[in-house]
C-alpha positions as CSV (number, residue, x, y, z in Angstrom):
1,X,8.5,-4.4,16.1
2,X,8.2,-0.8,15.0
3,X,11.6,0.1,14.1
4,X,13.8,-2.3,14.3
5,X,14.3,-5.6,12.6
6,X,13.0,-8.7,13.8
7,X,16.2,-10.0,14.2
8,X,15.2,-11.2,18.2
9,X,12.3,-12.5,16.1
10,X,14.1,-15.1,13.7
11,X,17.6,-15.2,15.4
12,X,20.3,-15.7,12.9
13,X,18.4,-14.4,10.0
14,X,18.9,-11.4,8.3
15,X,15.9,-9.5,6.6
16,X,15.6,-7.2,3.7
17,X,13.7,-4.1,5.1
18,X,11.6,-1.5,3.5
19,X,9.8,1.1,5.2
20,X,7.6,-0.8,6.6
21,X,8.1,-4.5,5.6
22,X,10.8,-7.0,6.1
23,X,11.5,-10.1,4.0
24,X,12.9,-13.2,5.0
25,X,14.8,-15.5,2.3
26,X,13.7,-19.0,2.6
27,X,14.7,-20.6,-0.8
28,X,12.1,-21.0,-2.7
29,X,9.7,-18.8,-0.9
30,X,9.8,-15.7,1.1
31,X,8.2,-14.9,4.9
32,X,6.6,-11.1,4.3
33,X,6.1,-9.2,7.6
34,X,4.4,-6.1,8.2
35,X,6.2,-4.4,11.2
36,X,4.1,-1.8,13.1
37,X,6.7,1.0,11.4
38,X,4.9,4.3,10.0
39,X,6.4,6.7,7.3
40,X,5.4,9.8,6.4
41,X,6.7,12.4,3.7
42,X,9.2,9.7,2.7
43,X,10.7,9.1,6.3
44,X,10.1,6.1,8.6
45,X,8.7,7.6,12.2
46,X,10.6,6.6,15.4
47,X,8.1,5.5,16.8
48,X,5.0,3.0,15.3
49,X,1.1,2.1,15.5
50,X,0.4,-0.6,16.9
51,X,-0.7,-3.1,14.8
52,X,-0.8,-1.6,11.7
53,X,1.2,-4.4,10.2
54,X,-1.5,-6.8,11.6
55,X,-4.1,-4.5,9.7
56,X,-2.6,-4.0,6.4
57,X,-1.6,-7.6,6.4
58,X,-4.9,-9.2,7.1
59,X,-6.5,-6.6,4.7
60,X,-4.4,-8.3,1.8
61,X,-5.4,-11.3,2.9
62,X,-9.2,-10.6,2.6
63,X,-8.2,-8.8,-0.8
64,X,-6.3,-12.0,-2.6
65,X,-9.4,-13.9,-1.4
66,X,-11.9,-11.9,-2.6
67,X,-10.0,-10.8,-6.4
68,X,-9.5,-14.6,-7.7
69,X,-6.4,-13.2,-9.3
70,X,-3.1,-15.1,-9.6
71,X,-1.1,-14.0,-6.4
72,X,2.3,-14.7,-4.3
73,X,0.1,-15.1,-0.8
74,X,1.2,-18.9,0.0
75,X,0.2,-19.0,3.8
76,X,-0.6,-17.0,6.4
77,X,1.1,-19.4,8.8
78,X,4.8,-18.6,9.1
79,X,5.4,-22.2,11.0
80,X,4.8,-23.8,7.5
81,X,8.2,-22.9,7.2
82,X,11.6,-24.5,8.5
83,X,11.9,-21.4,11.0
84,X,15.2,-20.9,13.3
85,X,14.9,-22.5,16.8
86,X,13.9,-20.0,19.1
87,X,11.7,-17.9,16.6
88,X,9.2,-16.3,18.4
89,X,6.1,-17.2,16.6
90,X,3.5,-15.0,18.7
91,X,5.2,-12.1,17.5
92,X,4.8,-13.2,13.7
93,X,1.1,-14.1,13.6
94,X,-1.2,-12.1,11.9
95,X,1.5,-9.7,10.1
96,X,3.2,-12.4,8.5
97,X,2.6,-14.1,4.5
98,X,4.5,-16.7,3.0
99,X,4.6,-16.3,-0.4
100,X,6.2,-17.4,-3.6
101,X,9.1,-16.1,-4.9
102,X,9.0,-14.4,-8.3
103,X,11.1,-11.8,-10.2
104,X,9.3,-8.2,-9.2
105,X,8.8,-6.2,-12.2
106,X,10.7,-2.5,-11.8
107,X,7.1,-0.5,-12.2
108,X,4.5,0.5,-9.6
109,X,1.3,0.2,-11.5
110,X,-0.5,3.1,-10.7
111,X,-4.5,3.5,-11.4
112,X,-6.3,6.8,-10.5
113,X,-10.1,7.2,-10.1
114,X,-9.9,10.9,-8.8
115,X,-8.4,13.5,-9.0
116,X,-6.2,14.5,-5.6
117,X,-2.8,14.2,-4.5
118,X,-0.1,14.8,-6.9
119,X,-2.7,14.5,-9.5
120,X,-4.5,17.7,-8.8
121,X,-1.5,19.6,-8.2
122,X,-0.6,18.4,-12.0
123,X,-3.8,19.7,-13.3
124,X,-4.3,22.9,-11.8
125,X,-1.1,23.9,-13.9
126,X,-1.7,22.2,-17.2
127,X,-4.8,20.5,-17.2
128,X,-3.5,17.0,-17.1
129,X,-2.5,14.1,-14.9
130,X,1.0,12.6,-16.0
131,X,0.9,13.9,-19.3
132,X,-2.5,12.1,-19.8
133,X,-5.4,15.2,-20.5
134,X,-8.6,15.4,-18.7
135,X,-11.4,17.4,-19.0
136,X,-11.6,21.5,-18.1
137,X,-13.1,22.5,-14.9
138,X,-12.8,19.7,-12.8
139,X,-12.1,20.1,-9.2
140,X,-10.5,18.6,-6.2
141,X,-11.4,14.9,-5.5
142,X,-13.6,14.7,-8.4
143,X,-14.2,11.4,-9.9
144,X,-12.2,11.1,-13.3
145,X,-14.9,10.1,-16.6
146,X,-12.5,6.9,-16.3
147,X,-9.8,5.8,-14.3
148,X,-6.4,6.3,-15.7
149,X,-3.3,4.3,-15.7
150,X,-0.1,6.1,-14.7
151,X,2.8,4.0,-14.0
152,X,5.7,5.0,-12.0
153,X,9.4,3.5,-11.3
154,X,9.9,1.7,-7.9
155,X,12.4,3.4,-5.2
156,X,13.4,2.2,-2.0
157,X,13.7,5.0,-0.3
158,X,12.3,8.9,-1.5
159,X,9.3,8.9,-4.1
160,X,8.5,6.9,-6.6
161,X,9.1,9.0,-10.2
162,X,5.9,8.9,-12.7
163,X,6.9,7.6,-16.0
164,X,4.9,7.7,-19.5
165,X,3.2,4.4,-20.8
166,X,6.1,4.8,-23.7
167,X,8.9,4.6,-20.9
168,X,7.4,1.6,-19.2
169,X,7.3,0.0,-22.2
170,X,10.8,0.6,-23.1
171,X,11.0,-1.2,-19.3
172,X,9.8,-4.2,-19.2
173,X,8.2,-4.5,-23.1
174,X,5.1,-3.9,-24.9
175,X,3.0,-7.0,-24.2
176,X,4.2,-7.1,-20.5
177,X,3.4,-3.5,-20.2
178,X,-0.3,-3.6,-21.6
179,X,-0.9,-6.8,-19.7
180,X,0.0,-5.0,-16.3
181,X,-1.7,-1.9,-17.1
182,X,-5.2,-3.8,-18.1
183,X,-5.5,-6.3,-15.4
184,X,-4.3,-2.8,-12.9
185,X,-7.3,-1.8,-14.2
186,X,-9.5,-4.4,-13.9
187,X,-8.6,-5.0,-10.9
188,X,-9.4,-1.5,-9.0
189,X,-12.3,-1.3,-10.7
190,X,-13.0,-4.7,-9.3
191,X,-12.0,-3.9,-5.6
192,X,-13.9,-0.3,-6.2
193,X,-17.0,-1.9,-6.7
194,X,-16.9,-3.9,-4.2
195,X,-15.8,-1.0,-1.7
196,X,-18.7,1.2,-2.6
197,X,-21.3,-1.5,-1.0
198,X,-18.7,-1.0,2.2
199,X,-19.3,2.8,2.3
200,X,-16.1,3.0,1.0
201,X,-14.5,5.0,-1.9
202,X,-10.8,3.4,-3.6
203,X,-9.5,7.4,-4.7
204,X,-6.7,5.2,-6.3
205,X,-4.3,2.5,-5.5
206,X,-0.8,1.1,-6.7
207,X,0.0,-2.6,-7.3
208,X,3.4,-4.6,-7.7
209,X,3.3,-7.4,-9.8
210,X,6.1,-10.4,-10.8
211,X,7.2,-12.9,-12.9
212,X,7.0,-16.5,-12.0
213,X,7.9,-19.5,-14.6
214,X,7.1,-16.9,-17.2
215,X,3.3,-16.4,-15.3
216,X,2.3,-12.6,-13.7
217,X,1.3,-12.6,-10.2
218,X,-0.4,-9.9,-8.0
219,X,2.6,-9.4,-5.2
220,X,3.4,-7.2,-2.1
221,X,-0.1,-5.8,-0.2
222,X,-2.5,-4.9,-1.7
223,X,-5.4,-2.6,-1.7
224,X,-4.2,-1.4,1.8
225,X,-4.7,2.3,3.3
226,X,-1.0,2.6,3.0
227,X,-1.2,1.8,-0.6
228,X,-4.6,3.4,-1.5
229,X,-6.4,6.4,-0.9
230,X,-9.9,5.3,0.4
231,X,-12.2,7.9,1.7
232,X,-15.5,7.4,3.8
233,X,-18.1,7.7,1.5
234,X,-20.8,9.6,3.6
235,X,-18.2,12.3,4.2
236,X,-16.6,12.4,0.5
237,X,-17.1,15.8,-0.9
238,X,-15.7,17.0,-4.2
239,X,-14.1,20.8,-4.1
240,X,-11.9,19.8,-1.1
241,X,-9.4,17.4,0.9
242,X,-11.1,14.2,1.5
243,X,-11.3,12.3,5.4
244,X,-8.9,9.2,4.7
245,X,-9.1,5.9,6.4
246,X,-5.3,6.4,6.3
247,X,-2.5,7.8,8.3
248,X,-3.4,11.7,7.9
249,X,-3.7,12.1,11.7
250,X,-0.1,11.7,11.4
251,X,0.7,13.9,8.7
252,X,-1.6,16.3,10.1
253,X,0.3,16.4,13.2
254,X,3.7,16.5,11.7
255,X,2.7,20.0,10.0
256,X,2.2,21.3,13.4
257,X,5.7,20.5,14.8
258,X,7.8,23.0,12.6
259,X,10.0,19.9,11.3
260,X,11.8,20.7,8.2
261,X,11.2,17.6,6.7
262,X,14.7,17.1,5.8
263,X,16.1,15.4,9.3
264,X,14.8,12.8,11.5
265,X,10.9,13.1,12.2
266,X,10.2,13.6,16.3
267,X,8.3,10.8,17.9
268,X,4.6,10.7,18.2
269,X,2.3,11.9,20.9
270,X,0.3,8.9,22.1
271,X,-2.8,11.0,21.1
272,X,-1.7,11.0,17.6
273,X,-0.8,7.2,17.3
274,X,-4.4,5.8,19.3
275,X,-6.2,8.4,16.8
276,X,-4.6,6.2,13.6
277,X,-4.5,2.8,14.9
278,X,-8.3,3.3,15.6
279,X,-8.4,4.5,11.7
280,X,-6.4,1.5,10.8
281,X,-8.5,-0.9,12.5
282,X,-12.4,1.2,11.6
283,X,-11.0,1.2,7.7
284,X,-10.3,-3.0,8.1
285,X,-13.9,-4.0,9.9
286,X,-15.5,-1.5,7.9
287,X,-14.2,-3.0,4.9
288,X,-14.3,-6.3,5.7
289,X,-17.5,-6.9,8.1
290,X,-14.5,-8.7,10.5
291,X,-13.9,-7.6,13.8
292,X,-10.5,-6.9,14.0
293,X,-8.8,-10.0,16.3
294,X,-5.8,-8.1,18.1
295,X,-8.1,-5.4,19.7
């Protein structure tokens, strides 16, 4: 389940695979599952977390739920569709969605509340975060006056390129674009509210969205560590690095190792990999009030 695809899973189908999901076509609709695979500066790990798909799959759940936005999320029971003979359903519960199919739109729809990551490394030199200004003398992890929308375009494999508002337009359209980036907004501030009563700080976020019958839905996970930054609030600190309910153990240890980052990634101490699955899992329950169910 970690690296591989699930090909012993659904015999005789073949899935489209991303770094960490694969997609199975079934017509109409498509079977999303979240394998236990972990990347980390843009290359897949040899070996995975256990769970993590469960984690990042049932967090979307609780996510679509709670947002009342339009969405792809069919069923969380793959055996509501015509599945091979000899599928073996165990392995698909819990990090499995049927959804709907719909055209995805070629944008990841960025929204920033703080300033870290890429974005502070931006305005140290020039005072802004993808071209957009902010205000002098803020520092690291600070909480932006608003949160800003900075779109990017979508790659399969290396990092996703910021783009201006003007290029996305000349993407996908002015009325498309605007829609995306205000209801990107909406909803982070939505989730961020909500988080804060958790303990929990959204730093920022990326959504997907598609076209269906001419209608935008919410697709792909959502609000997920692996898609967000979310920080502990009782140990958030502006002027330096957040703690991340994310897979930093992992890229902490990777700095250690003296890889170049430009071949294959060595496999993970068991240290390392107990130390984020226990992340995973605190950042779900924490989140969520839920005990987490594959424990």
């Amino acid at each position: 389940m970690s690296t591989a695809l699930l090909s012993s899973v659904l015999p005789g189908m073949t899935a489209r695979q991303g770094k960490v999901r694969d997609v199975y076509d079934f017509g109409d609709r498509l079977l999303f599952v979240a394998s236990d695979r972990i990347s980390a500066f843009d290359w897949v790990l040899p070996n995975g977390i256990p769970d993590k798909g469960r984690v990042l799959t049932q967090i979307s759940k609780f996510w679509f739920d709670l947002l009342g936005v339009r969405n792809h999320l069919l069923s969380m029971d793959p055996t509501t569709l015509r599945l091979p003979a000899g599928t073996d359903v165990e392995s698909l519960q819990g990090r499995s969605m049927v959804v709907e199919k719909a055209q995805v739109l070629p944008v990841e729809c960025v929204v920033r509340g703080y300033l870290v990551g890429s974005g502070w490394k931006e305005y140290q030199q020039s005072g802004t975060v993808c071209g957009i200004p902010l205000p002098t003398g803020l520092r690291q992890a600070d909480k932006l006056p608003q949160p800003i929308f900075t779109p990017a375009t979508k790659a399969v494999t290396g990092h996703d390129e910021n783009i201006s508002f003007d290029q996305m337009v000349a993407a996908i359209g002015r009325p498309t674009a605007e829609q995306l980036r205000d209801r990107s907004l909406k909803i982070y501030e939505q989730a961020a509210d909500f988080a804060r009563t958790k303990g929990i700080i959204i730093a920022d976020t990326k959504f997907e969205f598609g076209t269906r019958d001419g209608e935008i839905l919410l697709v792909d996970e959502v609000l997920t560590p692996d898609s967000s930054r979310f920080w502990p609030a009782d140990r958030y600190q502006p002027g330096t690095s957040p703690f991340s309910y994310d897979k930093q153990f992992v890229r902490d240890w990777l700095e250690t190792t003296g890889w170049d980052k430009n071949s294959p990634p060595p496999s993970m101490p068991a240290d390392t990999i107990t130390k984020t699955r226990a992340k995973y899992i605190e950042a779900f329950e924490v989140l969520t009030g839920q005990n987490f169910a594959w424990k």
